[in-house]
N, C-alpha and C positions, 0 to 999 in steps of 0.2 A: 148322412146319405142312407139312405132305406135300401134293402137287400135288390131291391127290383131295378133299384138303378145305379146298383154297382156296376164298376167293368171288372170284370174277374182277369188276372192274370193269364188265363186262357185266351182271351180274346184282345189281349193286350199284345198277349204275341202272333196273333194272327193279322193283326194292325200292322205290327213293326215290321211282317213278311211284306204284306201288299204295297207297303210304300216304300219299299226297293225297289220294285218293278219299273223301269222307265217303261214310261207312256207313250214315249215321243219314238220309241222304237218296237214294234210286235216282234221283231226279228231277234230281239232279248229277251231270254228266260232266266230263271232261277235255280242253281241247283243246291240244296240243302245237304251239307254232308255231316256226318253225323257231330261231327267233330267242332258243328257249329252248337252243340248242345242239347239239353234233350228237351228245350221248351222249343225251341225252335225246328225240329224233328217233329216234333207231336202237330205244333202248328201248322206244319205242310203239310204232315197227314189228313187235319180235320179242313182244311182248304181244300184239298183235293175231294174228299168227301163231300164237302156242298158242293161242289163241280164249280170253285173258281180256279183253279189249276189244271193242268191238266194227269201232270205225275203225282203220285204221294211224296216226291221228295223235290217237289217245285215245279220245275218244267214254267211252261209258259201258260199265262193269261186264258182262261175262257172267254166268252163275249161277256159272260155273268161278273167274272171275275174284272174285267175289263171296266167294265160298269159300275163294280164295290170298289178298287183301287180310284177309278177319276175323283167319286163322292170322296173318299178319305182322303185322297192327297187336296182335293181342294178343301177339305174340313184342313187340314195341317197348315193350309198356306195362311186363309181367314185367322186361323189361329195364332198366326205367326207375327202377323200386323200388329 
């Protein structure tokens, strides 16, 4: 696999955040404590940063955010068949 289309680690845990998220509820957030790790700390930070969170340390869904979590849970479920 060639450098361009690796998934780095980084984005591997910004995957494994968004698809916590129930979908089926907006009224459910996420809170990341630190104690969940420090990849997973970093990963709500730079989620919050594109603006699909709304906290740096999880909070709930953007409409952005909303939009990249449905595309990956439905990439997981395809995948899963």
């Amino acid at each position: 696999m060639s450098q361009n289309n690796a998934v780095s680690e980084a984005k591997i845990a910004e995957m494994k955040l968004l698809a916590l998220f129930n979908l089926a509820s907006m009224q459910e957030g996420l809170k990341v404590h630190h104690s969940a790790g420090d990849a997973a700390v970093a990963a709500a930070q730079r989620l919050h940063a594109k603006g699909l969170v709304t906290q740096a340390d999880g909070g709930y869904l953007t409409d952005l955010g909303v939009e990249a979590a449905e595309h990956l849970q439905a990439a997981l479920t395809i995948l899963e068949s």
